[in-house]
C-alpha angles and dihedrals in degrees: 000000000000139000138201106214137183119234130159088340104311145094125238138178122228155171130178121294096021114128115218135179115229133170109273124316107192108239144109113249124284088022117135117232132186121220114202103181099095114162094184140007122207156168133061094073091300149099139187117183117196120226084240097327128017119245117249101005136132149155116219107207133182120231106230097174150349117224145147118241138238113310115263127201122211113195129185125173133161121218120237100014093065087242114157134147128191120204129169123199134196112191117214118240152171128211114211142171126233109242102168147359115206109202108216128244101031095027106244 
């Protein structure tokens, strides 16, 4: 069975077990989150797609660290008028692993 969920802006793709990096769930290690924003539910023969979510579903998932990401330089300059700005940038993340996918209306 598989899920697309909706974290921090953006869509992934999981089953359980799989470990997955996301913006920043708020949250202290080893705690359990669910995330409701569920866009599809598959697997098993069978699909359920949510308008937008589906109803019912969710996917319980276990924090296993909170971390920044790689260092990333932003750098704008202008030709001619010696403009140039340097910024760097560290986006927050955890990292978490996929326990369950509940699968809306019956539970499974």
């Amino acid at each position: 069975m598989f899920a697309i969920i909706e974290t921090g802006g953006k869509q992934y793709m999981v089953e359980k077990g799989q470990v997955l990096e996301v913006e920043k769930i708020e949250g202290k290690e080893g705690a359990t989150v669910e995330l409701d924003r569920v866009l599809f539910v598959g697997g098993e023969g069978r699909a359920r797609i949510g308008k937008p979510f589906v109803e019912g579903a969710k996917v319980k998932a276990t924090i296993l660290a909170q971390k920044r990401g790689p260092k990333i330089i932003v750098f704008k300059k202008k030709a001619k008028t010696g403009y140039k700005k340097k910024q760097g940038h560290r986006q927050y993340l955890t990292v978490i692993r996929i326990e369950e996918i509940i699968g809306g209306e019956n539970g499974s």
